[in-house]
N, C-alpha and C positions, 0 to 999 in steps of 0.2 A: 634595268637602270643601274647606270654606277652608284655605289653606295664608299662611302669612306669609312668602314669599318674598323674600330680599335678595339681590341680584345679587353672586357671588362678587369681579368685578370692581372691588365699590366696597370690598369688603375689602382685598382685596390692596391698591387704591390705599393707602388709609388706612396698611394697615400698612408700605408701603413709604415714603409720605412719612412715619410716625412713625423708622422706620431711620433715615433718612439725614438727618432732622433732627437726631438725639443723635450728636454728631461725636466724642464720645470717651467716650461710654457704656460701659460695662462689660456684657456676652453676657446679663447677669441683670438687667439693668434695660430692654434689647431683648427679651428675652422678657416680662418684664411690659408692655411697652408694648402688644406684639402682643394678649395678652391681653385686655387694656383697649379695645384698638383690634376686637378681635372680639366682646367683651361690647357694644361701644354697636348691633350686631347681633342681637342675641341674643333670641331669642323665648321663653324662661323668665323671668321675676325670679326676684331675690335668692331664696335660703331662705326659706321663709314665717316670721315673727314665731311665731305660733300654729298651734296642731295644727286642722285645719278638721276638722267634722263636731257632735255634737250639737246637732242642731234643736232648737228649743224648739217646744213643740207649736204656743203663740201666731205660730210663723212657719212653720206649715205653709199651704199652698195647698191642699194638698187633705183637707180635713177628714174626709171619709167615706171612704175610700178602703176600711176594714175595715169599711163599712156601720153603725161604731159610733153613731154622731146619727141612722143612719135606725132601729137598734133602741131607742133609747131615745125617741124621738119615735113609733114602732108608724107612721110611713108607707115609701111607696115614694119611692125615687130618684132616678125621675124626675118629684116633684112640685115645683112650683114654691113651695109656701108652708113647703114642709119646708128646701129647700133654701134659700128667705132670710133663714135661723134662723141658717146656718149662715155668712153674710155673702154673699152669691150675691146678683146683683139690688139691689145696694144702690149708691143715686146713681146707678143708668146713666142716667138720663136727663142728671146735670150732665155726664156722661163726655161723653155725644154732644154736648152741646148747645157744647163745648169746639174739638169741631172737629178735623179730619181732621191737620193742623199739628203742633197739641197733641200727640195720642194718639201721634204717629209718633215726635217730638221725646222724650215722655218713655220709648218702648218702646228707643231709642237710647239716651238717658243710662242704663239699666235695664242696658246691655249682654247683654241676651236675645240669645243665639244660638240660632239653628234645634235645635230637638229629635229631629229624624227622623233625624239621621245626618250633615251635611252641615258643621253649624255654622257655617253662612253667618248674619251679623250681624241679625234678624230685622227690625229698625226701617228700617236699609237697602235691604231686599228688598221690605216695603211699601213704602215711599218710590217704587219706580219705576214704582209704577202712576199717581201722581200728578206726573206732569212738564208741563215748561211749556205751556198751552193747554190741558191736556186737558179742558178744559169743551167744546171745540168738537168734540170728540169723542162725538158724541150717539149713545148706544146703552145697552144694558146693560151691564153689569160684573159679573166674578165674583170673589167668591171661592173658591177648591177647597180644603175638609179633605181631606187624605189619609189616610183609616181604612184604608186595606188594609195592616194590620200582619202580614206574612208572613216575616220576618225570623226565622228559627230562635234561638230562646230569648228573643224580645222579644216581651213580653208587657202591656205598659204601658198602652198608649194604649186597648186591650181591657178594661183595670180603671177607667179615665177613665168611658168609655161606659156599661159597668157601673152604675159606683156615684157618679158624677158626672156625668151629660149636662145638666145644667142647666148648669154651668159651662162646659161643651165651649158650648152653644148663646148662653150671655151672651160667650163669647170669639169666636164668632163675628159676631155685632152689634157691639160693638169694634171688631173686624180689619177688619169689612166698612166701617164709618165710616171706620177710618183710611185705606182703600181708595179709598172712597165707590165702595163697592158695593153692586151692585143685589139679589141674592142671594147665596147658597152654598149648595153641592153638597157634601155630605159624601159621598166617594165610602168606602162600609165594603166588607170584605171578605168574601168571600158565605160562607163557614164559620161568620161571628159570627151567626149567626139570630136566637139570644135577646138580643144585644147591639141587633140593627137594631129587632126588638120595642121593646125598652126605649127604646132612642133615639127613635125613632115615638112613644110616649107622649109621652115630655119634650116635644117640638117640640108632638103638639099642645096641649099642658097650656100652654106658652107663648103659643101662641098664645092661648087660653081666656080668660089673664088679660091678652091687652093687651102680652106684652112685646116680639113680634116682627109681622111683618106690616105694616099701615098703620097711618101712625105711632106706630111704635115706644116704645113704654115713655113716649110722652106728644111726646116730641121733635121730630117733625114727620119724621122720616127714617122711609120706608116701606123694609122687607128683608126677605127669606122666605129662609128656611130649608128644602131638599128633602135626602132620602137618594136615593141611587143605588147599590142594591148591585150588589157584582164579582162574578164565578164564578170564582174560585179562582185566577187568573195569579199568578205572585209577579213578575212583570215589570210589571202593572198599578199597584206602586209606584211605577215610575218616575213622576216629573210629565206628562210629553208622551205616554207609552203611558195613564196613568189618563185624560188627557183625551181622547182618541182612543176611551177605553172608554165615556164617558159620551156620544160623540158616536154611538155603536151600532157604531164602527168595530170591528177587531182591533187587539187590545192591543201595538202597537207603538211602540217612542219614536220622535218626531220628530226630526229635523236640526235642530239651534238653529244660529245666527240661522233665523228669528227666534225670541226670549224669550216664554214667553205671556203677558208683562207687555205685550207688543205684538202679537201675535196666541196668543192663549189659547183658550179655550172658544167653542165655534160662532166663532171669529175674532175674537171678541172679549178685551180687556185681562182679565186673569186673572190669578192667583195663588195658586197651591199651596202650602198649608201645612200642617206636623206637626199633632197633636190635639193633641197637649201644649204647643207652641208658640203655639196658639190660646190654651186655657184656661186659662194663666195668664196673657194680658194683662192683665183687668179686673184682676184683684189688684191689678195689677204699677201700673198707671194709677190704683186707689185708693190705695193705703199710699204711694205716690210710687216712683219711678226707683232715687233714695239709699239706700231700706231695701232696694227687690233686689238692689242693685249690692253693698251691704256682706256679704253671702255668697261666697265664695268669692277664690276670687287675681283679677288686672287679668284682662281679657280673658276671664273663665273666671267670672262673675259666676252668681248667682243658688243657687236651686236647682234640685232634678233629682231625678227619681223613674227609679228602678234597680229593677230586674228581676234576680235571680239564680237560678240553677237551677245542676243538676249533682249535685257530691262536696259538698255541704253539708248540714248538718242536718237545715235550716230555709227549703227553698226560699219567696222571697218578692218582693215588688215594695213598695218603700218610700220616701219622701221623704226626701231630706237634703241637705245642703251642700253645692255643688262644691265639690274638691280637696280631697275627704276624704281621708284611705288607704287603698288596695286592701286592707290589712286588717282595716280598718277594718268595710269594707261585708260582709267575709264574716266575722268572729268578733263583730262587736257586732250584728249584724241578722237574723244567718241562721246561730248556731249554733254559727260553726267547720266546717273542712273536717272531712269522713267520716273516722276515723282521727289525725286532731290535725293542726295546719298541717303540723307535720316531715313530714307525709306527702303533703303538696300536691305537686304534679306539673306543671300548669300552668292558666294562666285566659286565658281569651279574652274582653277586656274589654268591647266593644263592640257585640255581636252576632255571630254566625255569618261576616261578610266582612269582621271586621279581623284581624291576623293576632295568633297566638299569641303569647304570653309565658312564659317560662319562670319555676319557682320561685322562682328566683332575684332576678330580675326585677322580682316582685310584693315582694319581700319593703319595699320602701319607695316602691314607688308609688302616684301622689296621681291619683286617678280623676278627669281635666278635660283639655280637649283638646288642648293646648299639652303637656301634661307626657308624656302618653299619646303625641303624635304625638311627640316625642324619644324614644318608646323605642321608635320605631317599629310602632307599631299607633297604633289611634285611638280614643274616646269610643263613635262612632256612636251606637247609642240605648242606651248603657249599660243593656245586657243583657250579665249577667255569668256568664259558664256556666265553673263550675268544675270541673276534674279534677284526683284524685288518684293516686297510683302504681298503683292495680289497675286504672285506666284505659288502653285500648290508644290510644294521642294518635294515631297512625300510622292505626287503624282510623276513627275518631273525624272526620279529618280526609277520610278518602278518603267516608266517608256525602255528608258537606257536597258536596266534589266531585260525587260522585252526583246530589243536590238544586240545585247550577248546570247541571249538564247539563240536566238534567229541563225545568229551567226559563227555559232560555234563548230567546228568541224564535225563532230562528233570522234573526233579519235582516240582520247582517253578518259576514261570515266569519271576521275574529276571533276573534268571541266563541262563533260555532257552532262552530267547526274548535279553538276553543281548549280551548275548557269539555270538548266530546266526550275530546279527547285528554287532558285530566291526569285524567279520570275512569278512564280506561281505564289511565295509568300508575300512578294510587292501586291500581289493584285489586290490582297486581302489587306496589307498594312494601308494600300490608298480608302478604304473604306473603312478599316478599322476591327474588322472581323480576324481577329484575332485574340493571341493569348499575351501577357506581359513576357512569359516565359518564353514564347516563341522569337521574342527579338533575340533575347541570346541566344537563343537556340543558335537561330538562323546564322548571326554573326559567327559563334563558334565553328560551323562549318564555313564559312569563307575563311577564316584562317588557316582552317585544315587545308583546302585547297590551295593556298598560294604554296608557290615554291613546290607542287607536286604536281603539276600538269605537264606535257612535252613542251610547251611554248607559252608563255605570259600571257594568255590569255583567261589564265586562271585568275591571276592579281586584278585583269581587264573591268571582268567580271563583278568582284571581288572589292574593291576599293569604294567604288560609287556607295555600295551599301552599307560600309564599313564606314566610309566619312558621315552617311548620313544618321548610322546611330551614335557615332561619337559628338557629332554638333545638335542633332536634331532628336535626342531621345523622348524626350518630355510632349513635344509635337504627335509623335506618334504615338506617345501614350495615350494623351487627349483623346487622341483621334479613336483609340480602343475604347476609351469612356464613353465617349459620344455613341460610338455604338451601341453598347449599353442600357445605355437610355435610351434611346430610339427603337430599342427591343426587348423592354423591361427587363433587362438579365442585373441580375449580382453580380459583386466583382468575383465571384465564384463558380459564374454559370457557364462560364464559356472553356469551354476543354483543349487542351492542343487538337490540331486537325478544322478549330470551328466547328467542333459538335457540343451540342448542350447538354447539359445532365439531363438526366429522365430517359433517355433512350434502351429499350431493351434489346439483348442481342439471344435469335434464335436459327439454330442452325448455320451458324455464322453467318446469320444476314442481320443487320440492325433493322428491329422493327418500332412503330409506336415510336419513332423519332421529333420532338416537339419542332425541331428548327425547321420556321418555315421554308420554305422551297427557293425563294428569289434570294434569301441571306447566304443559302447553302453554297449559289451560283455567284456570288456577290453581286455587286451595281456596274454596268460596261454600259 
């Protein structure tokens, strides 16, 4: 995930030369200084002017999204003469014929950030497949969609495929020009069946009419579009494990350096892109740069289609504004929490591996990546899964743990030895069989583990457990107490591991151990 990192160093400096510049300042204009001096750091703006959120329908990107234009027109989805009603296919040929420059230049002033999780700067990221010389670089080129959407409660890019692959397949002729690429590989996720049917039609109905293939939609630039479906890894997300999967290998991430921007697919220059991130460039490159960029706060630009599930009414996946408010997206779009907000309990913004939020929390936050990441979680694929107060958060969280273990590659010991163990310490904190000690324990090693595994999967892991003892400590303390009592122990009785005192150890085998048999196994 992009982070906008300021080295604390140059703060301090600032605010020490602001000190001892004011030689007879009074304590209260030395603190506004400091202030000032750590605001010109500061990765939020000001309070926004205006309340962000109501789309106008006129500035939706994705028109079909509730298949409404493909019922009123009696076609399918994936037709191409349905969908250039709906503005799909329209001017691609002046787009390409613009130039790789062009498209990249204006996907940058757009301030498009990555949509898969990452929101790394999109115009940026194509930009490095195109560096100095690389016409002497004679070979193929790719582009990689990343469809294997397995992300617990992100459901987005699935609805894209659905009910817009035309637009998925025009963003990719786009992406692959601003590239100047030779193909793309949509690698989908082998679950979506009738999703890779549907997408199969589209591509060849494109083809049919001329818009992909040799020379493209009239333009003279030849690109083919293939699918590649996954068997079910949710590690095949990663960029470096998906391309490893299309090579026939096992779905394991690579060691960067090197970037697949420099050795990608078959070894060739590559680049892995969200589906969402794809399918809104054409827009974004017709209507111009200024109309996407004026959505949303600096840096946090555009729109963005949200995913919600859980304690709502009205589970749904919809279009709207960045830096809207978290309340926003769940009582205008999806109902209201189960039981009325008062009864909201906590949301997990960004998918399944950013960490929690408490009620509290939510009560005035602005869904965009910068805001998100101050309050310590993040956007990821804004997949919004809500829970209420009859939600067990504690149970809730240890599933997730379960679903990283499961699926972790097993390739570096981090992440195998890390994920295994807070899986095994959720089982215990759902019931309460444990130590107060053991929460820090636990958490201490999640933090060892981020930033030390081959692929994000450590943070994946990592964060869900990490938000849930920073919002929900107290909860799971209870829930140790309860234990407790329900097995008359002291708050002194219960040892790390869930072994009681009084056990003797002979032979190195513990014998005469009091804790009964079914506590030992916990409650399943």
């Amino acid at each position: 995930m992009l982070v906008y990192n300021y080295q604390d160093q140059t703060v301090r400096h600032v605010i020490i030369h602001t000190m001892f510049s004011m030689k007879s300042s009074s304590i209260n204009k030395q603190i506004k200084s400091i202030r000032e001096a750590r605001r010109l750091f500061a990765t939020l703006e000001s309070t926004p002017n205006r309340v962000h959120g109501g789309l106008k329908d006129k500035d939706r990107i994705f028109q079909n999204l509730y298949l409404q234009n493909s019922k009123k027109q009696g076609a399918e989805p994936w037709d191409v003469k349905a969908s250039e009603k709906i503005g799909d296919w329209y001017k691609t040929k002046e787009i390409l014929l613009k130039g790789d420059k062009w498209i990249i230049d204006e996907i940058k002033k757009s301030g498009l950030r990555g949509r898969g999780g990452a929101g790394f700067p999109t115009g940026l990221k194509w930009s490095f497949m195109n560096p100095p010389n690389w016409e002497k670089n004679v070979g193929p080129r790719y582009l990689v969609v990343n469809a294997d959407e397995g992300e617990p409660g992100t459901c987005k890019d699935r609805e894209i495929i659905r009910k817009e692959p035309q637009k998925l397949i025009e963003g990719c002729l786009v992406a692959g020009r601003a590239m100047n690429a030779t193909a793309a590989y949509i690698y989908i996720r082998g679950e979506f069946y009738n999703e890779a049917v549907i997408l199969q039609h589209a591509i060849d109905d494109a083809y049919k009419q001329g818009k992909i293939g040799k020379n493209a939609c009239g333009s003279g630039y030849d690109f083919d579009v293939y699918i590649h479906r996954g068997m079910g890894a949710y590690i095949c997300g990663e960029e470096t494990a998906l391309i490893e999967s299309i090579e026939g290998k096992q779905g394991k991430p690579r060691m960067k350096p090197p970037f697949p921007a420099g050795v990608g697919l078959f070894g060739r220059p590559s680049t892995v892109a969200n589906v969402e991130s794809v399918s809104v460039a054409p827009t974004i490159v017709r209507r111009g740069a200024d109309w996407f960029a004026s959505f949303g706060r600096e840096r946090n630009s555009g729109t963005k289609l949200f995913c919600v599930s859980g304690s709502v009414n009205e589970p749904c996946t919809f279009e709207e504004e960045m830096s809207l408010p978290l309340r926003d997206v769940i009582e205008k779009h999806c109902g209201g929490v189960v039981g009325g907000w008062d009864n909201l309990l906590a949301v997990i913004p960004g998918g399944s591996s950013t960490p929690i939020l408490d009620a509290e929390t939510c009560q005035d936050q602005l869904m965009d990546y910068d805001a998100l990441r101050d309050a310590g979680s993040g956007l990821g694929t804004a997949a919004v899964i809500v829970m209420n107060k009859q939600y067990d958060v504690i149970r809730g969280i240890q599933r997730l743990s379960a679903f990283y273990k499961h699926e972790s590659c097993g390739q570096c010991t981090p992440c195998r030895e890390g994920s295994t163990y807070i899986s095994k310490m959720m089982d215990r904190f759902v019931v309460g069989q444990a130590n107060e000690k053991e929460i820090q324990q636990a958490l201490e090693l999640t933090h060892q583990v981020c930033g030390h595994s081959i692929c994000a999967m450590g943070e994946a892991f990592s964060w869900p457990y990490q938000g849930l003892v920073k919002s929900f400590k107290p909860l799971m303390l209870e829930r140790i107490k309860q234990y407790k009592a329900q097995h008359g122990l002291t708050d002194g009785g219960l040892n790390h591991g869930g072994w009681y005192e009084g056990a003797e150890i002979k032979n190195g085998e513990v014998i005469n151990n009091p804790m009964p048999r079914e506590a030992f196994h916990g409650h399943h």
